[in-house]
C-alpha positions as CSV (number, residue, x, y, z in Angstrom):
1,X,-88.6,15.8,153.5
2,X,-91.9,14.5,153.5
3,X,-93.8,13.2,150.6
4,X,-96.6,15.7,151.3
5,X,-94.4,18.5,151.9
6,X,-94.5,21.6,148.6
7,X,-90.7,20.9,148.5
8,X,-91.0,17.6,147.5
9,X,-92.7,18.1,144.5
10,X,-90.0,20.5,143.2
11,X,-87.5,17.9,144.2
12,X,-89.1,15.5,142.2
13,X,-89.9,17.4,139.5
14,X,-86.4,18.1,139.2
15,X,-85.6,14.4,140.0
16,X,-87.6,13.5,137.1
17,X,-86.6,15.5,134.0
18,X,-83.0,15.4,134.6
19,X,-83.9,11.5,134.8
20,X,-85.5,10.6,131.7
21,X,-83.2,13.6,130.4
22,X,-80.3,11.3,130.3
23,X,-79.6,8.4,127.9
24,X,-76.8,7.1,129.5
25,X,-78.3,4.1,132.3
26,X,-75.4,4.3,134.8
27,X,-75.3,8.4,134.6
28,X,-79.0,7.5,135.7
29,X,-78.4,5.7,138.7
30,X,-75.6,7.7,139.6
31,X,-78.0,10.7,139.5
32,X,-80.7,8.8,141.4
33,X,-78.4,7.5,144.1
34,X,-77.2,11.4,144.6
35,X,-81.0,12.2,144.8
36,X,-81.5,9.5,147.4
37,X,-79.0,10.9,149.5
38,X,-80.4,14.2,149.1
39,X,-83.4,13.1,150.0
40,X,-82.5,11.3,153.5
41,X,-79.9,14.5,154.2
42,X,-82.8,16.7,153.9
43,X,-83.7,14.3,157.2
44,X,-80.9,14.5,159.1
45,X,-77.3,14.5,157.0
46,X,-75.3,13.2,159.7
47,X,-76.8,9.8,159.6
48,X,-76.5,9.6,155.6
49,X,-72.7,8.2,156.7
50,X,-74.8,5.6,158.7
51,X,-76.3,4.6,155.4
52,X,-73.4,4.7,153.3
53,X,-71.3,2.6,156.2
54,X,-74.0,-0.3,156.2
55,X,-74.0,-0.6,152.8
56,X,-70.4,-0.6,152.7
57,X,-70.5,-3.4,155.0
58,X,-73.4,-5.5,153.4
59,X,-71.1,-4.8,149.7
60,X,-67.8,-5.9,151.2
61,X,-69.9,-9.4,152.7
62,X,-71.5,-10.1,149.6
63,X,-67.4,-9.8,147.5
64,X,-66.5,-12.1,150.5
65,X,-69.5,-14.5,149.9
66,X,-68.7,-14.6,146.0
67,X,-65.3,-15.4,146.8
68,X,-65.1,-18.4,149.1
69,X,-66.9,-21.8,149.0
70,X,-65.8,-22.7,152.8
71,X,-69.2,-23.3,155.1
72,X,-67.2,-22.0,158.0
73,X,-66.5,-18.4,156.1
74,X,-69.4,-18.2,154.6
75,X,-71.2,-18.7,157.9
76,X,-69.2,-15.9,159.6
77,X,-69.6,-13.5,157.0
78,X,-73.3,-14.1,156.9
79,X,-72.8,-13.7,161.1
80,X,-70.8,-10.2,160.6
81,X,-73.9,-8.7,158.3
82,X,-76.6,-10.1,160.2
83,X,-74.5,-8.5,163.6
84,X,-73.6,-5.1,162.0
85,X,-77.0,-4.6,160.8
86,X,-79.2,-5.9,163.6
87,X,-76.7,-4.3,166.4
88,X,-77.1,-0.8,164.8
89,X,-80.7,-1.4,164.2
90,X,-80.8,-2.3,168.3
91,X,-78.9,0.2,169.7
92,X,-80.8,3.2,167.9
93,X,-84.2,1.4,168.8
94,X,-83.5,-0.5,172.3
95,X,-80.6,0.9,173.9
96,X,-82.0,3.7,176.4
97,X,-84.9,1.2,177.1
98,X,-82.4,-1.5,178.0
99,X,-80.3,0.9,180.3
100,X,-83.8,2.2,182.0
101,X,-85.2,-1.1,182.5
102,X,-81.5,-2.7,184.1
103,X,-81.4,0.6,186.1
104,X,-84.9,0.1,187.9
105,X,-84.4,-3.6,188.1
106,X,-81.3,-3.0,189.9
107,X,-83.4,-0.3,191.8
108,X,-86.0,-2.8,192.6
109,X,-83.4,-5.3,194.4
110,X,-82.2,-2.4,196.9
111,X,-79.2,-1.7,194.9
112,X,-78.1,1.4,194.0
113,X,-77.5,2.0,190.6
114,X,-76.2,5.0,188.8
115,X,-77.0,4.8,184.7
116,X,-77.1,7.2,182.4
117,X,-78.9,7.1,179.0
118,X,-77.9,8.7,175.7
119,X,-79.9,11.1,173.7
120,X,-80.5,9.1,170.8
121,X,-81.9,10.2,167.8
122,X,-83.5,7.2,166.0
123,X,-82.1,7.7,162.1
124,X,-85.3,7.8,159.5
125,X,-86.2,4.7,157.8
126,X,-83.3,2.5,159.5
127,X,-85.4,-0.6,160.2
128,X,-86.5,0.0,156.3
129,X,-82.9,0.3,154.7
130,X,-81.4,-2.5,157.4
131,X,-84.2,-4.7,155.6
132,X,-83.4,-4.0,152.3
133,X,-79.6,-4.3,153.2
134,X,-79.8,-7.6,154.5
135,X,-81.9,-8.8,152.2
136,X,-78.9,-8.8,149.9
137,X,-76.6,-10.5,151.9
138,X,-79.3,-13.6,153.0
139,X,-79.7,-14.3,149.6
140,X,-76.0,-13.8,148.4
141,X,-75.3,-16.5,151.5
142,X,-78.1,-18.4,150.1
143,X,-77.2,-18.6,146.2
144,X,-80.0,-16.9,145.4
145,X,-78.5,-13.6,144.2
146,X,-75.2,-13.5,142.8
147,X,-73.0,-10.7,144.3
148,X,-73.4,-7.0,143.2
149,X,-69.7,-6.0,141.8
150,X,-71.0,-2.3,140.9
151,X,-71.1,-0.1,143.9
152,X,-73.8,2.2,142.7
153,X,-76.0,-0.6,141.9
154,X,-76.2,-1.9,145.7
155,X,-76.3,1.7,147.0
156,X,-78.8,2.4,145.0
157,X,-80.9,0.0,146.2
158,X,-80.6,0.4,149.7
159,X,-80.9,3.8,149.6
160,X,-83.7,4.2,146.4
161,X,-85.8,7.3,148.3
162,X,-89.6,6.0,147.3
163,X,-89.5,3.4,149.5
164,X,-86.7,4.6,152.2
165,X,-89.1,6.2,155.0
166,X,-92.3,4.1,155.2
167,X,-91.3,1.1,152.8
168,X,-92.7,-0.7,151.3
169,X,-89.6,-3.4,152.0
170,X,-87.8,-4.3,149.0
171,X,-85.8,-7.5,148.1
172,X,-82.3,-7.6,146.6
173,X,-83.9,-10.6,144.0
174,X,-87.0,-7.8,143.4
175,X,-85.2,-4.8,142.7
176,X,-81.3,-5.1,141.6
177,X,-82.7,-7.1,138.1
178,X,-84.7,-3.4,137.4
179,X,-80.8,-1.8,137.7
180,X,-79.5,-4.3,134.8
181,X,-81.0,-2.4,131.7
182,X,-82.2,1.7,131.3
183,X,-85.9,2.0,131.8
184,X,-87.8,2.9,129.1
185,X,-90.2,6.2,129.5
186,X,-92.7,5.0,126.9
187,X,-93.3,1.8,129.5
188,X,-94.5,4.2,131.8
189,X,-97.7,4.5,133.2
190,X,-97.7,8.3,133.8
191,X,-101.7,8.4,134.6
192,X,-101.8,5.7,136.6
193,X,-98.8,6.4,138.8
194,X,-99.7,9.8,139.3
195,X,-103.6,8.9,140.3
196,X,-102.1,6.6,142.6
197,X,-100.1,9.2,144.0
198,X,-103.0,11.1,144.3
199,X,-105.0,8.5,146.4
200,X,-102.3,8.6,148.6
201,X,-101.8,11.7,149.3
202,X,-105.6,12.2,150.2
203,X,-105.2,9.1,152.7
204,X,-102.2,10.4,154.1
205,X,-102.3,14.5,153.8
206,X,-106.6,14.6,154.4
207,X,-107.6,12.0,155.8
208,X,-104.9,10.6,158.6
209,X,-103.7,14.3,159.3
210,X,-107.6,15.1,159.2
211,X,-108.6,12.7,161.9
212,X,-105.2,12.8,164.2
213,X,-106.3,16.1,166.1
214,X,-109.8,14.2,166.5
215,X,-107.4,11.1,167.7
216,X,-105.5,12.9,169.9
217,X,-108.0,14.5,172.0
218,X,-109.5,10.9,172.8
219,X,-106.5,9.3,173.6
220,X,-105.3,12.4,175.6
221,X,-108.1,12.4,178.0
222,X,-109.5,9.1,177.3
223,X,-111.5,9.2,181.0
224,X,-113.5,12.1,179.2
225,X,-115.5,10.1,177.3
226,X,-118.2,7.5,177.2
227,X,-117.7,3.8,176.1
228,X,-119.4,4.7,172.8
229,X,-117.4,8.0,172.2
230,X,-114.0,5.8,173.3
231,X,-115.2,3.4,170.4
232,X,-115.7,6.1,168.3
233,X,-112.3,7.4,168.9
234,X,-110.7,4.1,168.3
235,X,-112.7,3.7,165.1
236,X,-110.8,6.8,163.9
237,X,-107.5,6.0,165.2
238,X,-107.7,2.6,163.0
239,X,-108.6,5.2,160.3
240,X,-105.8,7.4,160.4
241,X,-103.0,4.9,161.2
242,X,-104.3,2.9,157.5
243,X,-104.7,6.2,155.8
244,X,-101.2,7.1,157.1
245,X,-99.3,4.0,156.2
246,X,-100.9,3.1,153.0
247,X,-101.3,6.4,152.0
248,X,-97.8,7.3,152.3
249,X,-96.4,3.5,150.4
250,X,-99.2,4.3,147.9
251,X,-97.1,7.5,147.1
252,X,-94.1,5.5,147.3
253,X,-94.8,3.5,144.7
254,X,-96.2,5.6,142.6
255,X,-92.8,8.0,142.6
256,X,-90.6,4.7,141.7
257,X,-93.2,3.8,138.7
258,X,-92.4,6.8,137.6
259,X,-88.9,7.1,137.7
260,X,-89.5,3.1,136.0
261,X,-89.5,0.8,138.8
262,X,-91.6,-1.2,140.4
263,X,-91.8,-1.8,144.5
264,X,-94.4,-4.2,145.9
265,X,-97.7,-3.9,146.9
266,X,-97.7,-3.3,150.8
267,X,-101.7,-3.0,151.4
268,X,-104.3,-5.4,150.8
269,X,-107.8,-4.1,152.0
270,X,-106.6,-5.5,155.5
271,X,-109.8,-4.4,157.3
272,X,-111.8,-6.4,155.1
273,X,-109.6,-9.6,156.7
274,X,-111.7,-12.6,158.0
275,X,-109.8,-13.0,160.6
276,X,-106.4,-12.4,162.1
277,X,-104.1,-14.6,160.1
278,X,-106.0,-12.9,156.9
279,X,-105.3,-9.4,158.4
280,X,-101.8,-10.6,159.1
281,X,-101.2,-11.3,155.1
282,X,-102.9,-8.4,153.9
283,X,-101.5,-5.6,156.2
284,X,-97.3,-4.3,155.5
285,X,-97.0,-6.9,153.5
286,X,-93.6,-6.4,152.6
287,X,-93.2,-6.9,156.0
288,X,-94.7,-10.2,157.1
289,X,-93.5,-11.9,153.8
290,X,-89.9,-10.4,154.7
291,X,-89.9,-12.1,158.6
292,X,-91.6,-15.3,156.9
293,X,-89.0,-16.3,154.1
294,X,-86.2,-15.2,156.0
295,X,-86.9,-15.6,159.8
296,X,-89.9,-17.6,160.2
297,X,-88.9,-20.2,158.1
298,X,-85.5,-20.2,158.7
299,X,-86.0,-21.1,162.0
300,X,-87.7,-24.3,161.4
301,X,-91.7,-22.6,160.3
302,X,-93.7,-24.2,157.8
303,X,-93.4,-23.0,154.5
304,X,-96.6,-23.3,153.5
305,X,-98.3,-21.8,157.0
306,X,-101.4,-19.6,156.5
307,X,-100.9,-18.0,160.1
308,X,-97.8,-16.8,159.1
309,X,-98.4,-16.3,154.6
C-alpha cells in the first residue's frame, strides 16, 4: 500500500479518527501497532511473521541485557542481535548474488559447478525495520536506553508504518520517549503536516512518476542519444530519484505528525551541497548519521569527522 495510492487515504482516515477517538494511551498504541501490521500485510502478509520474529528477538536481547552485568553476556547477546538481524537482512539482499558469483567463479577455474538460486522475494522495508531494530539493542548494550518491558511499545516502534517503507530511520532514544505519555491532538500541527504531505506527494506522485517514463527511455537505449540529450536524461533521473525519496519521507513524516509523533528530517537541499562530504550530510540523513554513531565510529572513526557528519 503505497502512500500515493486512493486506498491509503481511507486507511488513514480511518487510522486517524479511531486514533484521537480514544482516550486511553495504550488502547492507542495497540490500535496503531494493529494498523502497522495492516499496513505491511497489505505488502505481502507472509513476511509480517518476519517482522514480528525480529522484534521478538531484538525484545528478548534487550530483557537479557537488563538482566546481567557480565561483559562476556552482554557481548554475546549484543553478537546474537547484531547476527539475527544482519544475517536476515543478508540473505534476502545477497544470497542469490553470492550463489551466482561462487557458481561462475567456480566456472571460470574449469570446474563444474551445479548451483541453484532461490526465488527470493526481498520483504518491504527490511533494511529500514532491521535499522530501527538494532538501533534498540546498540543502545540497550550501550546504556544509553534502558530496556523496553512493554511489548507493544517496542513493536510499535519497529514496525510504526510512516516511516516503515522509505524511512526516514528512526532511533530507539528518538522515538520510544514519544510512547511514554498520550499525545495530545491540540499539539498538532494539522496545517502544516498536511501541506507537507502535500509537497510530497507532488514530488513523488507528479514529479518522479512524471519524469520516470522520460528516464526510462534514455537509459533504455542510451546509444540513441547525443552527449547533450544523455545529459539531459541524467539531469532528470537526479530529478526523479530526489522527488521520489524525499517526496515519499516528506509524506512520512507528515502521517506520524499527525498521528503526534515526530520522525527526523531525512532531506537537506542535498543538490545545493558544496561538495561531496556536504552532499553526504545533507542526503538520507537518517542514514549516514545511523552508519556514523554506530558503525563508523564504532570502529575506531573520528567523532567529530566532516567526511563522514
Amino acid at each position: 500500500m503505497s502512500f500515493v495510492e486512493f486506498r491509503f487515504l481511507w486507511f488513514f482516515l480511518l487510522v486517524f479518527i479511531v486514533y484521537w477517538a480514544m482516550r486511553n494511551n495504550a488502547a492507542r498504541k495497540v490500535w496503531l501497532l494493529l494498523c502497522s501490521y495492516a499496513f505491511y500485510a497489505a505488502w505481502s502478509w507472509k513476511f509480517t511473521f518476519l517482522l514480528l520474529g525480529s522484534t521478538t528477538v531484538d525484545y528478548i536481547v534487550g530483557q537479557m541485557l537488563g538482566r546481567t552485568e557480565s561483559p562476556a553476556s552482554r557481548r554475546f547477546w549484543i553478537a546474537t542481535s547484531i547476527c539475527v538481524n544482519l544475517g536476515v537482512l543478508g540473505f534476502f539482499k545477497y544470497f542469490n548474488f553470492f550463489v551466482s558469483s561462487a557458481s561462475e567463479f567456480l566456472a571460470w577455474l574449469g570446474l563444474p559447478a551445479s548451483v541453484n538460486t532461490l526465488y527470493l522475494i526481498l520483504p518491504v522495508g527490511i533494511s529500514f525495520y532491521t535499522f530501527h531494530s538494532m538501533s534498540y539493542t546498540i543502545d540497550v548494550y550501550r546504556r544509553k536506553q534502558p530496556p523496553i518491558s512493554n511489548f507493544v511499545d517496542l513493536a510499535l516502534f519497529v514496525s510504526f508504518f510512516p516511516p516503515l517503507v522509505a524511512g526516514p530511520i528512526v532511533r530507539a532514544v528518538y522515538f520510544l520517549p514519544q510512547l511514554v505519555s498520550a499525545r495530545r491532538f491540540s499539539n498538532v500541527d494539522v496545517r502544516g503536516a498536511v501541506m507537507l504531505f502535500l509537497a510530497g506527494f507532488i514530488k513523488k506522485a507528479c514529479i518522479a512518476d512524471g519524469v520516470a517514463p522520460t528516464v526510462d527511455r534514455y537509459f533504455a537505449h542510451p546509444a540513441d542519444f547525443t552527449p547533450t540529450s544523455a545529459w539531459i536524461g541524467v539531469l532528470f533521473y537526479a530529478i526523479q530519484i530526489y522527488c521520489d525519496f524525499s517526496g515519499y519521507t516528506d509524506m512520512a513524516i507528515a502521517a506520524a505528525r499527525l498521528l503526534g509523533y515526530q520522525l527526523p528530517n531525512n532531506f537537506q537541499f542535498p543538490y545545493f551541497a558544496r561538495n561531496v562530504s556536504d552532499f553526504w550530510r545533507r542526503w538520507h540523513i537518517s542514514l549516514s548519521s545511523w552508519l556514523r554513531d554506530y558503525l563508523y565510529i564504532p570502529l575506531g572513526g573520528n567523532r567529530g569527522s566532516r567526511g563522514f557528519a
